[in-house]
C-alpha positions as CSV (number, residue, x, y, z in Angstrom):
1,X,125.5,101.7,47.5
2,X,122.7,99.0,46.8
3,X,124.0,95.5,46.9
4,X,123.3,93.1,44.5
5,X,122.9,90.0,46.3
6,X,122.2,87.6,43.7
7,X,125.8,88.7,42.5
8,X,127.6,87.8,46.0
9,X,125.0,84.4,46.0
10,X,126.9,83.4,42.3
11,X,130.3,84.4,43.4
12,X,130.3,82.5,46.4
13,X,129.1,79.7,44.6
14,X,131.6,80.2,41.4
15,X,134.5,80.1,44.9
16,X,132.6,76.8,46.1
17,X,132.9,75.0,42.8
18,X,136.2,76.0,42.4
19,X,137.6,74.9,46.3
20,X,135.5,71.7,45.5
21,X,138.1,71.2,42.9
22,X,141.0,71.5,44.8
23,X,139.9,70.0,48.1
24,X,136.8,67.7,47.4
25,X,134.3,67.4,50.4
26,X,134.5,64.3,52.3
27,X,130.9,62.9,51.3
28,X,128.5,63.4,48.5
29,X,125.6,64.6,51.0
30,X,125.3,65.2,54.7
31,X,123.0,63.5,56.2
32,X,121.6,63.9,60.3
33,X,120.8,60.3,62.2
34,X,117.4,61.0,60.7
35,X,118.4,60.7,57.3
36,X,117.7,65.1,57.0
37,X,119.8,66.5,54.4
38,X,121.9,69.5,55.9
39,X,122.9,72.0,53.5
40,X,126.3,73.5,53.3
41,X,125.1,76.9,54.0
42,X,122.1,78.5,55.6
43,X,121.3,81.7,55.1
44,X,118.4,84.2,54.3
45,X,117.2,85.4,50.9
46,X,117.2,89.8,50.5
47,X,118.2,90.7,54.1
48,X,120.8,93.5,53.3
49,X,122.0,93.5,56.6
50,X,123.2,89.9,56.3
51,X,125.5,90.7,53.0
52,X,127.5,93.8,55.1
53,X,127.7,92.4,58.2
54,X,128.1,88.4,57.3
55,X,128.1,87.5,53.6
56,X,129.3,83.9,52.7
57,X,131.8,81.8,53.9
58,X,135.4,82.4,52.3
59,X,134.1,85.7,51.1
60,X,134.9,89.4,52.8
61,X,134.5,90.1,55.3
62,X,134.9,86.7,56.8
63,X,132.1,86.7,59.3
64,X,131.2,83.3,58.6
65,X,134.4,81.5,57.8
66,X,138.0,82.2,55.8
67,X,136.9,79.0,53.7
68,X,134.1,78.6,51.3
69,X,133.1,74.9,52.3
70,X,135.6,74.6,55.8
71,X,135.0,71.3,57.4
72,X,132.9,70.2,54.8
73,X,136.1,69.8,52.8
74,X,138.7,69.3,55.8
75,X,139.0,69.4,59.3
76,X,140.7,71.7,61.0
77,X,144.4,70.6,62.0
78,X,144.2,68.4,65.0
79,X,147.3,69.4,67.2
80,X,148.9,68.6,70.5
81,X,150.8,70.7,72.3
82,X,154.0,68.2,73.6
83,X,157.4,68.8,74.7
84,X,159.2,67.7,77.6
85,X,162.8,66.4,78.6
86,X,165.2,65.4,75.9
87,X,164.7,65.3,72.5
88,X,164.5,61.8,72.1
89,X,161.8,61.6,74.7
90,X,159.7,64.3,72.7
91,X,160.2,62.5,69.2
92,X,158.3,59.4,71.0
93,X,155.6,61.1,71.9
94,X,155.0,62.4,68.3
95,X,155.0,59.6,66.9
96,X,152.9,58.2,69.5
97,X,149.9,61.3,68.8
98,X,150.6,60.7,65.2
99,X,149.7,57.6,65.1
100,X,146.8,58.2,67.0
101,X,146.0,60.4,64.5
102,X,147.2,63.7,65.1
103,X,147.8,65.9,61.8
104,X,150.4,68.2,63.3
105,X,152.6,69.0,65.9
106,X,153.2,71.4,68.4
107,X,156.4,72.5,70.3
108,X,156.6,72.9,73.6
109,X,160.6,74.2,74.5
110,X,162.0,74.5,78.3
111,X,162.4,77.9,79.9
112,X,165.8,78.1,79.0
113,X,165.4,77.6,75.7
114,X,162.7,80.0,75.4
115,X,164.9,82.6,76.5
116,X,168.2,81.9,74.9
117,X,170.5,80.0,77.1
118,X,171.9,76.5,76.8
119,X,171.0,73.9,78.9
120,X,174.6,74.5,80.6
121,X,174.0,77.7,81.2
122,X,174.0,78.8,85.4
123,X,171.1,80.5,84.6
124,X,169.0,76.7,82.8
125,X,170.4,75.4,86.6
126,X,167.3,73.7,87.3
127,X,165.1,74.1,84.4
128,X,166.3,71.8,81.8
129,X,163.4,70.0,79.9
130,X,160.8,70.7,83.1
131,X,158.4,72.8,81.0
132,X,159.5,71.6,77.7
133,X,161.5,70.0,75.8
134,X,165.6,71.1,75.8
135,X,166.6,72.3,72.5
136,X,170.7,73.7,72.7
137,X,172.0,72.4,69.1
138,X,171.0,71.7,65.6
139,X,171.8,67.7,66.8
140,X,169.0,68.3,69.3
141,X,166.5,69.2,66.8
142,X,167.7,66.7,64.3
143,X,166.9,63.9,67.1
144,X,163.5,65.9,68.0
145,X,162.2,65.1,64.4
146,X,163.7,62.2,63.3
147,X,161.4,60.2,61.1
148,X,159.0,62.1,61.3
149,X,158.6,63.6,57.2
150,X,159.0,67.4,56.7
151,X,157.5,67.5,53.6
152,X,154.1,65.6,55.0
153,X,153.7,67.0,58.9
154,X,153.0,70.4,59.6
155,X,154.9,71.8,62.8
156,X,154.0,74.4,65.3
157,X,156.7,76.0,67.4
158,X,155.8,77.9,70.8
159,X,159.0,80.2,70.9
160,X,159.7,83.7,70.9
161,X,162.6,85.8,71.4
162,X,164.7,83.0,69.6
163,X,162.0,82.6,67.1
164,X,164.8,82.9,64.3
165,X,166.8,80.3,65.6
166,X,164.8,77.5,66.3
167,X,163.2,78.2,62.6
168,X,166.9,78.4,61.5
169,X,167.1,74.9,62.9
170,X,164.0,73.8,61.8
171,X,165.1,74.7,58.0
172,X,168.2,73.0,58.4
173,X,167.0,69.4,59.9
174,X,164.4,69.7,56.6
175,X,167.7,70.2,54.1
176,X,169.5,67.2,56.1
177,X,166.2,65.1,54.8
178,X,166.2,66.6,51.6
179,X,163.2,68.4,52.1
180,X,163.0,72.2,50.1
181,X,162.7,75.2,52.2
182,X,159.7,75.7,49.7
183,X,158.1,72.9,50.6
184,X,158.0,73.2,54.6
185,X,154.7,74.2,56.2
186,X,154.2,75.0,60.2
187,X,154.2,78.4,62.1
188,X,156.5,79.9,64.2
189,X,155.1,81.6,67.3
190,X,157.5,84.8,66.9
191,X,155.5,87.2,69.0
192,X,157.6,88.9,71.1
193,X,154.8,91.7,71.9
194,X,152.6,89.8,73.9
195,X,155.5,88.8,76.1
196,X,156.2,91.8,77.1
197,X,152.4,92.3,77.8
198,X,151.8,88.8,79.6
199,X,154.3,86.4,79.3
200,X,157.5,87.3,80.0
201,X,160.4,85.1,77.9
202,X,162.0,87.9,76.3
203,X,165.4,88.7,75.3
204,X,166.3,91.6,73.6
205,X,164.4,95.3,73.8
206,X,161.2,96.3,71.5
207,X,163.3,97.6,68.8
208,X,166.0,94.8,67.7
209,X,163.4,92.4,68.7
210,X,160.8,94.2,66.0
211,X,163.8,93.6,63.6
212,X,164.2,89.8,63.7
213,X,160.2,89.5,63.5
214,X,160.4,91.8,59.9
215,X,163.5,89.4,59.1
216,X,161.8,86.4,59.2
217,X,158.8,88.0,57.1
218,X,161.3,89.1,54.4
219,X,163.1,85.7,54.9
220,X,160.9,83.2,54.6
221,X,158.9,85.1,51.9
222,X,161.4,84.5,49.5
223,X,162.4,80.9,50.8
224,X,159.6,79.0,52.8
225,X,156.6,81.0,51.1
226,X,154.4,78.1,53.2
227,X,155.4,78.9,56.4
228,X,153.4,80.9,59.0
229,X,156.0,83.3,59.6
230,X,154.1,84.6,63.5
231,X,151.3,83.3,65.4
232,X,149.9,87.0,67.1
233,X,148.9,85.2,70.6
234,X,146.5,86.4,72.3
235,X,146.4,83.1,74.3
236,X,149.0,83.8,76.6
237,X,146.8,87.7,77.2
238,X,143.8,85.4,78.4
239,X,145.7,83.2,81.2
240,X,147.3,86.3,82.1
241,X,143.4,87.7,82.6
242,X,142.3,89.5,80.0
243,X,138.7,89.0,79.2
244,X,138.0,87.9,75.5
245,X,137.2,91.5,74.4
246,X,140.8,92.6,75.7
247,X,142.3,89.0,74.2
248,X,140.9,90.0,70.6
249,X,141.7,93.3,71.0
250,X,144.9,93.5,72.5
251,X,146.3,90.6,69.5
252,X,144.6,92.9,67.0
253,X,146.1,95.7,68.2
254,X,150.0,93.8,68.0
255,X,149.2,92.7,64.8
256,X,148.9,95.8,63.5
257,X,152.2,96.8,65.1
258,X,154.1,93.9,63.2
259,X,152.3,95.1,60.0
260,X,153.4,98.7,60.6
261,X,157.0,97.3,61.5
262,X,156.7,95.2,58.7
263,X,155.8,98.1,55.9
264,X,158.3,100.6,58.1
265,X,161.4,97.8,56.7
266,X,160.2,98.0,52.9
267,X,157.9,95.2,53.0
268,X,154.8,95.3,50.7
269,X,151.9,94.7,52.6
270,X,150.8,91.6,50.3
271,X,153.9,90.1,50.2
272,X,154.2,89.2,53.8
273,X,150.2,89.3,55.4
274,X,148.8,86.1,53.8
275,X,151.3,84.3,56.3
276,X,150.2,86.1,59.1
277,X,148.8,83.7,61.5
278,X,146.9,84.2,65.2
279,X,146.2,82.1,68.2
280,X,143.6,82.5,70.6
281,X,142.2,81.1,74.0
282,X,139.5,79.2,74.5
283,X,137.5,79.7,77.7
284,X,134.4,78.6,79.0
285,X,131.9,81.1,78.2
286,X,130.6,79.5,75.2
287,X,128.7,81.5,72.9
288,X,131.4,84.3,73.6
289,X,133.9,82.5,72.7
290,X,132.0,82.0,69.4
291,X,131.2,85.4,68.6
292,X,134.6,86.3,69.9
293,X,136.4,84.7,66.9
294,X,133.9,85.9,64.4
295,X,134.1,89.3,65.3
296,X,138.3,89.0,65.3
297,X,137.9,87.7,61.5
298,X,135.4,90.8,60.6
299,X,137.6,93.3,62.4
300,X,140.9,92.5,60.8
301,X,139.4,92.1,57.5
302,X,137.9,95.6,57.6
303,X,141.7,96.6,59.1
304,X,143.7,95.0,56.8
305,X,141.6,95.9,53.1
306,X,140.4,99.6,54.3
307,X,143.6,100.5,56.9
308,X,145.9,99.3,55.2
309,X,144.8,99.0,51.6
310,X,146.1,95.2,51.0
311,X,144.7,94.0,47.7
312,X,145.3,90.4,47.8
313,X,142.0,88.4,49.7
314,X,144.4,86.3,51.8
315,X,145.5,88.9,53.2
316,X,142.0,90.0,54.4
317,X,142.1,86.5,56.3
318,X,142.5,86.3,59.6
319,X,143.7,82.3,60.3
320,X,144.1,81.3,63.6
321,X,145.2,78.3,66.0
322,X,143.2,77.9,69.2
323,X,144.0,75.9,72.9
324,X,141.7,75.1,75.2
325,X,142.2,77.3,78.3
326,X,144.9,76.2,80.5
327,X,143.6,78.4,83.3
328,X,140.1,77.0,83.8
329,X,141.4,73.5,84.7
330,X,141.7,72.9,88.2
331,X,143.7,70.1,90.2
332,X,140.5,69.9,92.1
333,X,138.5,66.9,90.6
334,X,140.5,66.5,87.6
335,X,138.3,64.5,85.5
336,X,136.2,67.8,85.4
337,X,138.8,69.2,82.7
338,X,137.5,66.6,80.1
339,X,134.3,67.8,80.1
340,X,135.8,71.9,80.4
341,X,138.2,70.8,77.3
342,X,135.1,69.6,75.4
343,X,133.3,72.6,75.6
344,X,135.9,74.6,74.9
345,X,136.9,73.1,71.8
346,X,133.4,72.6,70.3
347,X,133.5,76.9,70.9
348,X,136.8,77.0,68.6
349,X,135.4,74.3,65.9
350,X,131.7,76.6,65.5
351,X,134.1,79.7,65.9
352,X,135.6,78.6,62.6
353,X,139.2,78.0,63.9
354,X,141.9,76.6,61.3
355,X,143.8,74.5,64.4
356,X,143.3,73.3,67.3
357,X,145.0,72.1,70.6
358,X,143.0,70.4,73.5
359,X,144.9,70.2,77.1
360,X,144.8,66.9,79.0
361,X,142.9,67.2,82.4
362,X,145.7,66.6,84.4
363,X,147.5,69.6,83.3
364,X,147.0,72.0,86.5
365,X,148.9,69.1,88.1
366,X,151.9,68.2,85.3
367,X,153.0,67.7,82.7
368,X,149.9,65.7,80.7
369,X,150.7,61.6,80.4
370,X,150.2,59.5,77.6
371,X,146.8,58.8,77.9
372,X,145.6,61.8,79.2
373,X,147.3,63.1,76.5
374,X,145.2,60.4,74.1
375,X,141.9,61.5,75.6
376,X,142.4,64.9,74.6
377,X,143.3,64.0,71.0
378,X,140.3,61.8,70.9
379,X,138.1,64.7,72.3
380,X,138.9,66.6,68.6
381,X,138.5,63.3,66.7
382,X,134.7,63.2,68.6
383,X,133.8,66.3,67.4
384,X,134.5,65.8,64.4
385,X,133.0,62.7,63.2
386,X,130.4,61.7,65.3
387,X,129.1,65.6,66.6
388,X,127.7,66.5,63.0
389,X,128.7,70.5,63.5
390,X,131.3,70.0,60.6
391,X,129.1,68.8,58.5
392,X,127.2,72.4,57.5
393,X,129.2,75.7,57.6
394,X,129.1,78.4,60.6
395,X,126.3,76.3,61.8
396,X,125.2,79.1,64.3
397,X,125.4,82.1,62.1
398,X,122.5,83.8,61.7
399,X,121.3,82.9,65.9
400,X,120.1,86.4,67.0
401,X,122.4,86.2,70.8
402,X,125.5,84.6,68.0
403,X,124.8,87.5,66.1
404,X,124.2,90.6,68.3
405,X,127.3,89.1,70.7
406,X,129.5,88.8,67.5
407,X,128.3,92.8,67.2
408,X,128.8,93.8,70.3
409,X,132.3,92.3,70.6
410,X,133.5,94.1,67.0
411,X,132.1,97.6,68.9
412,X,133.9,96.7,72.2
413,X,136.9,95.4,70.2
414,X,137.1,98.3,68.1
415,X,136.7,100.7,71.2
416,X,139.6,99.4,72.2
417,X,142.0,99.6,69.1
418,X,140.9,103.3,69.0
419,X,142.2,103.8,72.6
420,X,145.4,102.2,71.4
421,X,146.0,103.8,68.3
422,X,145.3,107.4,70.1
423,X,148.2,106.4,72.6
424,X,150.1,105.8,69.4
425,X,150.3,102.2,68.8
426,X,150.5,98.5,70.6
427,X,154.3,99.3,71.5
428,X,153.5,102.8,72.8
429,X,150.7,101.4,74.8
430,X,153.2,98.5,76.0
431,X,155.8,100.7,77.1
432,X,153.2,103.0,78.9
433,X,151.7,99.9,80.8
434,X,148.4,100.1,79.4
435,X,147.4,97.1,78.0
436,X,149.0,95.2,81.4
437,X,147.0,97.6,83.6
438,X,143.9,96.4,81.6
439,X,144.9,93.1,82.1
440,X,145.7,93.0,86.0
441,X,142.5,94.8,86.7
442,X,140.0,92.4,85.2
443,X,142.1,89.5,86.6
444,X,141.8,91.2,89.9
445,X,138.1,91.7,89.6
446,X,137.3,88.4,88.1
447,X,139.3,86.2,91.8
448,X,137.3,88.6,93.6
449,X,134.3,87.0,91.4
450,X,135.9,83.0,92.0
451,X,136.1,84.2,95.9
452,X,132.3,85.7,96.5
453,X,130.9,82.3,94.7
454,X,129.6,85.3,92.4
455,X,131.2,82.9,89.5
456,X,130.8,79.0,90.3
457,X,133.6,76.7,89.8
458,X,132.7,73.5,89.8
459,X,135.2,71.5,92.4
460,X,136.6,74.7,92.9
461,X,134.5,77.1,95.1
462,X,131.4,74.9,95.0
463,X,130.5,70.9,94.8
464,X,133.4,70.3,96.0
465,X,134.2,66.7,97.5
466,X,136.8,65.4,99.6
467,X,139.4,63.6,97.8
468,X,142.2,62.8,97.6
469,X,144.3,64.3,94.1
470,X,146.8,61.3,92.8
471,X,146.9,60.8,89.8
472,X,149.4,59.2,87.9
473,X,151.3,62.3,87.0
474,X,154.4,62.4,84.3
475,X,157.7,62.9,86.3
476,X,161.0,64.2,84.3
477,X,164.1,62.5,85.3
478,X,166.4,64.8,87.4
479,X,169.1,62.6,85.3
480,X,167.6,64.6,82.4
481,X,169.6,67.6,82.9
482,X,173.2,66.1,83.5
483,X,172.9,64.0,80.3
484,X,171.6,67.2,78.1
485,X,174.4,68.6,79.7
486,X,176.8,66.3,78.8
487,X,175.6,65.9,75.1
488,X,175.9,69.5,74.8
489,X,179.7,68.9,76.0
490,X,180.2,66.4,73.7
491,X,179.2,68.6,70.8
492,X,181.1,71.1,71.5
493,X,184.1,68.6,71.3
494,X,183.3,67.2,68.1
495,X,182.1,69.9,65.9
496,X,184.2,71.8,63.6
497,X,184.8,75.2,66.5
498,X,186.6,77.3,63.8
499,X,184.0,77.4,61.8
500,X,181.4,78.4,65.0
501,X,183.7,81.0,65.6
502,X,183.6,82.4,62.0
503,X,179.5,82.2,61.5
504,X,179.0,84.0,64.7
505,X,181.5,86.9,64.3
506,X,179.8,87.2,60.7
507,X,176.8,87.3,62.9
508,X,178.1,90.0,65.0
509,X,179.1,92.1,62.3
510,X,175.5,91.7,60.0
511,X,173.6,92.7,63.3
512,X,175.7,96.0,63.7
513,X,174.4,96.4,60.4
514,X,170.3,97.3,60.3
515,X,169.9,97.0,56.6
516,X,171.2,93.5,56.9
517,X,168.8,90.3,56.9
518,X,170.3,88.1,59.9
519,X,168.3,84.7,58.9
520,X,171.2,83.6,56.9
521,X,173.8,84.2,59.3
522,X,171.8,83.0,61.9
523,X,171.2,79.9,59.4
524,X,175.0,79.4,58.9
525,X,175.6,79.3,62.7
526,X,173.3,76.6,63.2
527,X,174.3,74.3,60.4
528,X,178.0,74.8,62.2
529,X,176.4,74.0,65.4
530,X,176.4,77.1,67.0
531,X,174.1,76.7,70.5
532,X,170.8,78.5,71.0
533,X,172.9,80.3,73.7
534,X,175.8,81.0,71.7
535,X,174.1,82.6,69.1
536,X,171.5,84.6,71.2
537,X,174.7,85.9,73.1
538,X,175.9,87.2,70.3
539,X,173.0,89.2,69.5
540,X,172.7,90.0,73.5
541,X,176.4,91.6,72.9
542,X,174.8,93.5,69.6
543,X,171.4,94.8,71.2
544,X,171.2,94.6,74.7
545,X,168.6,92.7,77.0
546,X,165.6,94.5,77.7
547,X,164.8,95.6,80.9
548,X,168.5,95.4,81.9
């Protein structure tokens, strides 16, 4: 079939004028220090190769960008992962990053909360806001986001196997501020296959699991149509090892299992994939990373119109949050991490990346501190006015080592996904071990690597100096954990504990019952002020634990 490329050229400029509209640039022209006009796209005139494989920004098959104009128009969201202690103690910090400048948050919960018990709990004993932030009631969350405006902030929430309540939550502290489900933006991590791949903060087995994930789709479909309803993470597959082939894959690969699941419930396909979101790593292999990202975009898009026959564009897109790699900082010469973190975002801004989240350098030591924190924001805000790489779209494309890496990862990537599918899907290949054998081998191969000096890291294995690591380091208080404690007690007191009882036995009895949606019963539980534990111990009764 002959392509007519002066067709694509008008239709991608018809989409231009048209985003123009709705999201005007941020300057009349773009300028370098030299006064050089720079275009908003560069690209060459009757190559056919370059309208199959590339074509135009915000055009299939999304080589080059989801958006027509992307940073030309607006930045990408500057987030920053935070989440520690109490609730009260996390709010702060918010509204200290937002008015630094931040344009949305990101939850981090504690352990216990990520895996459904309350801070009470014998199993918490220990673990109360250390990793996170303590989440056990709808008052929690209500103090978590207190001024800070629903309908103006978009939030990001890292949580899995209780994905549906901490959303349920979420919905509820926007109605208390009069806020319409329709109007709330954010994502919801909600990937419970990559946990059982990498991670491990699961709760319930593959199969009920798979059924609150389809929930939320149906759910929020109807009543927060803005809301990301999963993040597919291959983030948490890179620090477990992968290598960025297997990390694209791998997420690929789950995202076509939540689809399946998805279209297995009654979903149509278009109704639910323009709110799929991902999240990828970024490491320190630079020009990887970039072709990494651009292959991921071309490889769903092909998946997702050819596969599985979606009509609608957006849901050809592939939008995704990235972090800086949280394994590549060392404790060794922490001041290195600035400059790793810097790389590694400046790979995720020329990647094309819709969010981002930059980690403080004193991360492989604790929790990050105000100012490290601050330094890491500032990092994004560097990039993006002074840098000049937003100022032209996909600013690489068209580099022949961009371009024949970008290829090479699709044929790796797609290699993969074949192996997959022959094994008969991501949750076949999970339950078989595959994807975790994968996984552990390249991990094992690449410390061999770190060990032989075969791969330098600097302060690590080489240049290393003798120092002594003390930093001022953030330090939760061990009073923490009796006080969450004994808020949690006094809820209890105070609430209304006829009604708990009534919204979790109506809980009970819709999860016994697989044609029934549980988001509103869950909903109803935690406007009561049902717990995080209390509810997720009702569906523990209901489905099981996995692996138990």
């Amino acid at each position: 079939m002959k392509i007519d490329q002066k067709d694509i050229e008008k239709k991608w400029k018809e989409s231009v004028d048209n985003n123009i509209k709705r999201f005007p640039e941020r300057k009349s022209s773009f300028q370098t220090s030299s006064e050089i006009d720079v275009e908003r796209l560069y690209y060459p005139e009757n190559d056919n190769d370059y309208y199959e494989k590339l074509g135009f920004p915000g055009e299939y098959p999304y080589t080059r960008g989801i958006q027509p104009t992307m940073y030309r128009s607006k930045y990408w969201t500057m987030r920053q992962y935070a989440g520690f202690g109490s609730a009260i103690e996390t709010n702060k910090r918010f509204r200290y990053l937002l008015e630094q400048g931040q344009t949305g948050l990101s939850v981090a919960f504690d352990l216990p909360t990520q895996i459904g018990y309350d801070s009470d709990d014998m199993m918490a004993e220990g673990e109360v806001g250390r990793v996170g932030v303590a989440i056990d009631t709808l008052h929690d969350m209500e103090a978590l986001l207190d001024k800070i405006p629903l309908d103006k902030v978009s939030t990001s929430m890292t949580i899995n196997a209780p994905a549906s309540v901490l959303l349920a939550m979420y919905i509820a502290v926007g109605e208390k501020q009069g806020v319409e489900k329709g109007k709330l933006t954010g994502t919801i991590q909600n990937d419970i296959l990559k946990e059982y791949i990498a991670r491990g903060t699961y709760i319930f087995p593959p199969k009920p699991s798979m059924r609150l994930i389809t929930n939320i789709f149906e759910y929020c479909g109807e009543h927060v149509p803005k809301f990301n309803t999963i993040s597919i993470s291959g983030y948490h597959i890179r620090e477990a090892g992968s290598t960025a082939v297997q990390e694209a894959a791998f997420t690929i690969a789950n995202g076509m299992a939540y689809v399946d699941a998805a279209i297995e419930a009654g979903l149509d396909v278009d109704a639910f994939a323009p709110r799929l979101a991902f999240f990828f790593n970024a490491h320190n292999n630079f020009f990887e990373e970039i072709a990494k990202f651009r292959a991921a975009r071309r490889v769903w898009a092909k998946i997702m119109k050819e596969h599985y026959q979606a009509k609608n564009p957006k849901s050809w897109k592939l939008r995704f949050h990235t972090q800086t790699g949280g394994s590549t900082l060392t404790a060794q010469q922490p001041d290195n991490n600035i400059v790793r973190v810097t790389m590694q975002a400046l790979a995720a801004v020329l990647g094309g990346t819709q969010s981002l989240h930059t980690n403080s350098r004193d991360e492989a030591l604790a929790l990050p501190t105000e100012e490290s924190a601050r330094i890491a924001l500032r990092t994004q805000q560097i990039i993006a006015n002074e840098s000049g790489v937003a100022d032209t779209v996909d600013p690489l494309g068209g580099s022949y080592f961009v371009e024949a890496l970008t290829d090479k990862i699709e044929e790796e990537m797609e290699a993969y996904l074949d192996q997959i599918n022959e094994l008969g899907g991501s949750v076949t290949a999970i339950e078989e071990g595959f994807m975790q054998r994968e996984i552990h081998r390249t991990a094992y191969e690449t410390q061999l690597r770190i060990e032989k000096e075969e791969e330098i890291i600097v302060g690590l294995n080489k240049y290393k100096i003798d120092e002594e690591v003390n930093p001022e380091l953030l330090k939760v208080d061990e009073a923490l954990e009796r006080q969450q404690k004994a808020s949690l007690q006094e809820i209890r007191h105070d609430r209304d504990n006829e009604m708990v009882v009534s919204t979790l036995k109506q809980l009970g009895w819709a999860a016994k019952k697989p044609e029934e949606n549980l988001m509103p019963y869950i909903l109803n539980a935690v406007k009561a002020y049902a717990s995080v534990g209390e509810i997720c111990n009702v569906l523990r009764k209901e489905f099981g634990e996995y692996g138990i």
